[in-house]
KEKEBA-583779 format. One line per 4 residues: number of its first residue (from 1); their letters; for each residue x negated, y, z negated of C-alpha. Coordinates in Angstrom, 2 decimals. Example, Ala and Ser with C-alpha at 12.3 -4.5 7.8 and 13.67 -1.06 7.14 Angstrom:
% residues 2
1) as) -12.30 -4.50 -7.80 | -13.67 -1.06 -7.14
***
This chain:
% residues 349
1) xxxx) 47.99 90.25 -74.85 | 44.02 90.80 -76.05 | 45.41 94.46 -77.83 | 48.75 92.72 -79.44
5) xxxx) 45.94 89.68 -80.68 | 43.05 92.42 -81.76 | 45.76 94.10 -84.00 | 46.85 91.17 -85.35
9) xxxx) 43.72 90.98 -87.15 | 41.36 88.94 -84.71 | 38.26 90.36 -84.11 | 35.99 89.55 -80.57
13) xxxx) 32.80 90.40 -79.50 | 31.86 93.64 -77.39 | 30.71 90.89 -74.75 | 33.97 88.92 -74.52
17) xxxx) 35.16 91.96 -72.98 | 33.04 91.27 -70.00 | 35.36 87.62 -69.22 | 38.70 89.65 -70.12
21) xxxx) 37.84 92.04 -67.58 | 35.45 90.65 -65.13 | 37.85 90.99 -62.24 | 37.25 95.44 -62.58
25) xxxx) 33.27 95.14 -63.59 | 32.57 92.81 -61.34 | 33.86 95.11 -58.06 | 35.91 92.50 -57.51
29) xxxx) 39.32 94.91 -57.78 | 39.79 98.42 -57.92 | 39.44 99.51 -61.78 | 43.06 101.55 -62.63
33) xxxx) 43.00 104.45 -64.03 | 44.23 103.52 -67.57 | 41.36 100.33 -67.92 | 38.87 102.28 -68.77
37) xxxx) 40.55 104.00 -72.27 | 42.17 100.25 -73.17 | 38.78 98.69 -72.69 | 37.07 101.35 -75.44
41) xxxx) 40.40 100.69 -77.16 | 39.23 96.70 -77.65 | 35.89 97.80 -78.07 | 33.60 97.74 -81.47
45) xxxx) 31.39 100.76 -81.92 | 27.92 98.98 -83.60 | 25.37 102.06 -83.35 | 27.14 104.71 -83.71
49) xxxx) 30.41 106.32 -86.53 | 33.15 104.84 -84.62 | 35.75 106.09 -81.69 | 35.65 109.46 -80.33
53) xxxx) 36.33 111.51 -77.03 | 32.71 112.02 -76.52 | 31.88 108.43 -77.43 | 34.28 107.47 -74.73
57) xxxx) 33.20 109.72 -72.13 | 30.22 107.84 -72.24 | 31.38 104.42 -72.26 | 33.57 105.22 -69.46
61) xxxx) 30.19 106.35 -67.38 | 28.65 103.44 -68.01 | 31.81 101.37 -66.79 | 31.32 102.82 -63.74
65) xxxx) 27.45 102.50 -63.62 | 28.36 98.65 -64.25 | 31.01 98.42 -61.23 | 28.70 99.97 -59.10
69) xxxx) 25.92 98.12 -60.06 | 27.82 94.77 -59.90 | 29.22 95.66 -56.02 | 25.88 95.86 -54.85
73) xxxx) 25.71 91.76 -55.38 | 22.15 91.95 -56.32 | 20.14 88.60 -58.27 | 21.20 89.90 -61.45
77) xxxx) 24.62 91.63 -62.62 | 25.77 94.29 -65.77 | 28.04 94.04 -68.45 | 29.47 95.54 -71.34
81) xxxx) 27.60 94.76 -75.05 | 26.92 96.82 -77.96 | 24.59 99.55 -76.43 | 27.62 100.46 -73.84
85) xxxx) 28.61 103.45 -75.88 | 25.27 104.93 -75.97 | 23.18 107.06 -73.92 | 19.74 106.09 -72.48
89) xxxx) 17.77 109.05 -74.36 | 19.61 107.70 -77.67 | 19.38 103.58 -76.61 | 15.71 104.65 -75.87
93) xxxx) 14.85 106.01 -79.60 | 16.80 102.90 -81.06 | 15.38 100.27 -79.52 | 12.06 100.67 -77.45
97) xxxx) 8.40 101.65 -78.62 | 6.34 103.96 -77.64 | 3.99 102.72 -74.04 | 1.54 100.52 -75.47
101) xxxx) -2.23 100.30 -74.11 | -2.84 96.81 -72.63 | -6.35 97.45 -71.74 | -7.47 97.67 -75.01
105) xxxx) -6.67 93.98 -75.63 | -9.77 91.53 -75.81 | -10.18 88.86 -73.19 | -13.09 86.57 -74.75
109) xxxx) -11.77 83.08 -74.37 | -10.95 81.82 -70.46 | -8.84 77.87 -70.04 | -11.48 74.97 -69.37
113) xxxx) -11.01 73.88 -65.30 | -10.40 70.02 -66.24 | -7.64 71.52 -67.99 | -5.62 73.50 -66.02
117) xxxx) -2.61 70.95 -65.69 | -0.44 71.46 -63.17 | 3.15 72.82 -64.44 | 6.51 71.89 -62.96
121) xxxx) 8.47 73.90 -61.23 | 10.72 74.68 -63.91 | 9.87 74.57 -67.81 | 11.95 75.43 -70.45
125) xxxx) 10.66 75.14 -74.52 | 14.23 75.58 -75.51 | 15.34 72.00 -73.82 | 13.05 70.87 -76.29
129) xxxx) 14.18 72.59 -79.17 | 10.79 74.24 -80.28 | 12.45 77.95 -80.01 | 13.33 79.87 -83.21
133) xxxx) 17.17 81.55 -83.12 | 17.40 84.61 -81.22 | 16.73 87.99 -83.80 | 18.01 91.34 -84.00
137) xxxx) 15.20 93.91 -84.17 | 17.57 97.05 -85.75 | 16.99 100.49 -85.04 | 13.51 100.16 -85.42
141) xxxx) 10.36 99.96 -82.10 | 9.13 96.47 -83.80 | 9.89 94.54 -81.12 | 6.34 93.27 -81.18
145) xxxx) 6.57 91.81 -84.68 | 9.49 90.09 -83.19 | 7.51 88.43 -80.09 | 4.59 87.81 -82.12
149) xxxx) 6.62 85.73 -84.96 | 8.92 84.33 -82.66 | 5.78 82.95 -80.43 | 4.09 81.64 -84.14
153) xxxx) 7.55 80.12 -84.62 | 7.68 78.00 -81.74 | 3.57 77.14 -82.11 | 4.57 75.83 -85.40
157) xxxx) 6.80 73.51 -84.45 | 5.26 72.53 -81.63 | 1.98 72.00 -83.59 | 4.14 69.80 -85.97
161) xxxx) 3.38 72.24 -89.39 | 6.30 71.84 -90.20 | 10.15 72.75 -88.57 | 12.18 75.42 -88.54
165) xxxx) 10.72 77.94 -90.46 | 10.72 81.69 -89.94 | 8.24 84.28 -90.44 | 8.26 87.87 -91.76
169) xxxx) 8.32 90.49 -89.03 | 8.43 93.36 -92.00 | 4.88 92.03 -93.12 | 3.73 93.23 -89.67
173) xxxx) 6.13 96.66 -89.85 | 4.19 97.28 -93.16 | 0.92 96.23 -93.06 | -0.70 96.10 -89.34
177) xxxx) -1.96 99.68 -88.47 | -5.53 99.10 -88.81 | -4.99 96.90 -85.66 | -3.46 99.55 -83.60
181) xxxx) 0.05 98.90 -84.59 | 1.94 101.50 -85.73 | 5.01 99.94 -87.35 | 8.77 101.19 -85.60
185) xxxx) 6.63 103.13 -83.40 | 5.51 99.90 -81.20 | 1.94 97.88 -81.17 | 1.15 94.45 -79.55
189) xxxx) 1.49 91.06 -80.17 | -2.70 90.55 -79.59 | -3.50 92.91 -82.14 | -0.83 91.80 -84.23
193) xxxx) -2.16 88.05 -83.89 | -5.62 89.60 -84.88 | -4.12 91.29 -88.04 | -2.85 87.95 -89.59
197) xxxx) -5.92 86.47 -88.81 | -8.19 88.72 -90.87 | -5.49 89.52 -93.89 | -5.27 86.48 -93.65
201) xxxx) -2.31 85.11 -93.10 | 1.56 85.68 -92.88 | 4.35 85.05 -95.34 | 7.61 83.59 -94.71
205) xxxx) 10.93 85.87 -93.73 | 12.41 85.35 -97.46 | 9.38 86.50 -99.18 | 9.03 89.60 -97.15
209) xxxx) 12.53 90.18 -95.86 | 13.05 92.46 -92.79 | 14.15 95.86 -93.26 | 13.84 97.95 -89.60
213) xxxx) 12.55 100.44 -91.54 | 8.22 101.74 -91.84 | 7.56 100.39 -95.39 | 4.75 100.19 -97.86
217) xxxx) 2.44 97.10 -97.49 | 3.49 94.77 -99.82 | 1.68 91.42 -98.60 | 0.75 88.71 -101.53
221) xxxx) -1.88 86.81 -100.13 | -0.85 83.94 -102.44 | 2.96 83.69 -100.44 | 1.26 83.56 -97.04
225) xxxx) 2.33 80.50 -95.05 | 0.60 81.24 -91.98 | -2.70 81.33 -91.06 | -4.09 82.14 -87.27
229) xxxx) -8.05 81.19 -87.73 | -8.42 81.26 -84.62 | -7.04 84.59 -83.54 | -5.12 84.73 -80.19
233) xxxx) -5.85 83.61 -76.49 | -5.27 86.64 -73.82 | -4.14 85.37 -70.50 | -5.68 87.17 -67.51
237) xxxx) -4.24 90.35 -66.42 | -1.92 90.14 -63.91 | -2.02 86.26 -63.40 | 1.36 84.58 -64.09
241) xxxx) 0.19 81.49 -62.23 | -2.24 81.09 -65.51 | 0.86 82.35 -67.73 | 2.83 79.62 -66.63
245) xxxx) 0.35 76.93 -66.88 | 0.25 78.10 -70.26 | 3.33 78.15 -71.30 | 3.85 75.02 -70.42
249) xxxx) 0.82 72.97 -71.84 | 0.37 75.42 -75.04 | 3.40 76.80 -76.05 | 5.89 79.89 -75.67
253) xxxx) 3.68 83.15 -74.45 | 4.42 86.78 -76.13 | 4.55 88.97 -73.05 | 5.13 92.90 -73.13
257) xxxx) 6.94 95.16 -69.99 | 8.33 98.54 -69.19 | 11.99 98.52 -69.97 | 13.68 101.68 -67.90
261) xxxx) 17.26 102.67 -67.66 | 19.98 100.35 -66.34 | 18.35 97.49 -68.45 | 20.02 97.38 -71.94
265) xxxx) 23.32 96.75 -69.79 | 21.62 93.19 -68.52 | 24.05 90.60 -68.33 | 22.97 87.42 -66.71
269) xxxx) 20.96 86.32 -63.43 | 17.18 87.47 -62.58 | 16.05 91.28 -63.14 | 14.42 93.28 -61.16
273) xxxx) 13.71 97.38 -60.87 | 12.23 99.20 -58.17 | 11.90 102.09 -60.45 | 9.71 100.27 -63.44
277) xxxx) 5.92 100.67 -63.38 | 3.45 97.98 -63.99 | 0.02 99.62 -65.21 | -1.79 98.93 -68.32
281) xxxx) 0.09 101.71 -70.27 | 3.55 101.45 -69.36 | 4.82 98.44 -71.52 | 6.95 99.70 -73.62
285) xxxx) 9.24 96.52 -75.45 | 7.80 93.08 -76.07 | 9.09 89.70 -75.96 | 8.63 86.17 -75.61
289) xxxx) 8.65 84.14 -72.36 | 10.02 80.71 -73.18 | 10.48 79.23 -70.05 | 10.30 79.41 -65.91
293) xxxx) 12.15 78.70 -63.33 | 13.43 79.64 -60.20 | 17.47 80.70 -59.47 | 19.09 81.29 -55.97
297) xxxx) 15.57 81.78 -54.03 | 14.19 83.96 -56.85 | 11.27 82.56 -59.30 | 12.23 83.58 -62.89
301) xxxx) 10.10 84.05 -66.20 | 13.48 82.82 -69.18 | 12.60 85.41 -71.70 | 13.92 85.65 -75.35
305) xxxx) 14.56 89.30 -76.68 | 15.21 90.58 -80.07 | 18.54 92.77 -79.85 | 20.69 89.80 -80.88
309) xxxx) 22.63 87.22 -79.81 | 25.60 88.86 -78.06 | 22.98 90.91 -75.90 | 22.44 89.46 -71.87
313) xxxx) 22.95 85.65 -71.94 | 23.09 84.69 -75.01 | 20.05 86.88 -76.42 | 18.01 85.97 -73.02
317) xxxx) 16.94 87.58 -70.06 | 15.74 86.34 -66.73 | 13.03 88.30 -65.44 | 11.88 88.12 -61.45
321) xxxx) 8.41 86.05 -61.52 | 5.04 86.34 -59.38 | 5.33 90.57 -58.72 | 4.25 91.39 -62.18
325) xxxx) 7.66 92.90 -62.39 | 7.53 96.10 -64.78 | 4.03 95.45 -65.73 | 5.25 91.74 -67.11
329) xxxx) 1.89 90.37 -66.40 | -0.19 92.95 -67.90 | -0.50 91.81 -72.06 | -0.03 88.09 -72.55
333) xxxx) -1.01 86.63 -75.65 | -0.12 83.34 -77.77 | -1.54 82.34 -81.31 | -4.64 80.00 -82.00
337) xxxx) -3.20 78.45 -84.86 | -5.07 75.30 -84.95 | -8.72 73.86 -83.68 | -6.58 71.57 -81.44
341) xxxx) -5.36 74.41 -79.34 | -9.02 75.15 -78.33 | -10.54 71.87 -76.31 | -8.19 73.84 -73.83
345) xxxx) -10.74 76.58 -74.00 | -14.54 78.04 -73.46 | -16.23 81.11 -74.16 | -15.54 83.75 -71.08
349) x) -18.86 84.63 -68.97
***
């Protein structure tokens, strides 16, 4: 019926072919022969020239790498999306940046004791509508622009500057290296934070639209709408007790982790790798933590990535809390974007 509809002139999305045929990735039934070959059939190449044998081959691998995955009935399940066609070497060199250096990030402000404010159990800035859409980063290693602006987005609103706006991740592509960023080749939201501070500032998204590509610097300090005076507050190595406590009395947190194979086919639950490292200098895609929780025994950072919308759940990721899973504790950062934001603070001994 799906086939007859598609070739009718309907279109779907490579995720809706998760709920069509849930009953084979899921382990649930035995996967017939034939599936595999309809499925690429229904299925929209995004990355790469369109349909081929080899193409298939490699879809049909990761079908099985899915089912197998899915049988195990671990906390968090695969699926099929837009990267399901690709390899890891080639998803790899698409997506992620090179391992980024945590240690080299500044820890000079510490929170005041009086307060520390206890968090709930479970937070979530979306409920409250103070979290920017979801973004797609291209084929391009900027995922740190994209947790940087998307933590300045939500600090914006929250801060009540104003609503809604977005921010231009190209500025940061272009114009960040002498902060230890290095355009579609990674960098981190701290130093990032520090750039726009000393510029200063950051212009909106339609004066310096995205492009996914390494660009000339073309920042007009008279267009910036931004400005961090403050630079950025580092939370404590390794302490997500602090990162929570954060998140929820400041804002959304830019966090950075070691992404490793099996990953870009995330569907939905709570993540978790025993092959992932967690050092200093293994974070290798950054994001923004939006929210906590905790889901069938597990605690949970809710985490908002920047390969679009049809990507995991809805754009999202779960991500096992407390273990520093792949290094998630290592380099967390938000923007001091206002003198408010700092009677939460002192001066680190």
């Amino acid at each position: 019926m799906y086939l007859v509809t598609l070739l009718g002139g309907a279109s779907c999305l490579n995720a809706d072919l998760n709920d069509w045929y849930w009953q084979y990735l899921s382990g649930e039934q035995p996967m017939p022969a034939f599936v595999p070959h309809l499925v690429y059939l229904l299925y929209e190449p995004v990355h790469t020239p369109g349909h081929s044998m080899f193409r298939f081959q490699i879809f049909e691998q990761t079908l099985h790498e899915i089912i197998a995955h899915n049988k195990l009935k671990l906390s968090w399940t695969k699926g099929i999306n837009d990267f399901t066609d690709l390899t890891w070497e080639e998803f790899r060199g698409l997506k992620l940046m090179a391992p980024q250096n945590c240690s080299a990030t500044e820890h000079n402000l510490k929170v005041k004791s009086n307060r520390k404010l206890s968090a709930p159990s479970d937070f979530d800035w979306r409920s409250k509508g103070m979290v920017s859409p979801v973004k797609n980063q291209g084929a391009c290693g900027s995922c740190w622009t994209f947790s940087t602006v998307g933590a300045i987005e939500s600090h914006w609103n929250i801060l009540r500057k104003g609503r809604n706006d977005t921010f231009a991740e190209q500025q940061l592509v272009d114009c960040a290296q002498a902060f230890d960023n290095h355009g579609c080749n990674g960098g981190l939201p701290s130093h990032a934070f520090e750039y726009i501070k000393y510029a200063p500032g950051l212009m909106r998204s339609s004066d310096y639209p995205y492009t996914a590509k390494d660009g000339q610097c073309q920042f007009n300090k008279t267009l910036a709408r931004v400005q961090i005076p403050y630079g950025s507050f580092n939370i404590t190595a390794g302490n997500e007790i602090e990162a929570a406590e954060r998140l929820y009395n400041a804002a959304p947190v830019s966090v950075a982790f070691q992404v490793v194979q099996g990953f870009k086919d995330y569907k939905s639950g709570v993540y978790t790798s025993s092959t992932c490292k967690n050092g200093n200098g293994d974070v290798n895609h950054a994001v923004l933590a939006v929210g906590y929780g905790k889901m069938d025994g597990k605690d949970f950072w809710a985490i908002k990535n920047s390969w679009g919308q049809t990507w995991g759940d809805n754009g999202y990721f779960k991500m096992e809390r407390g273990k520093n899973m792949c290094g998630v504790a290592q380099c967390n950062s938000y923007p001091l974007i206002d003198g408010r934001q700092l009677d939460d603070l002192e001066a680190s001994q």
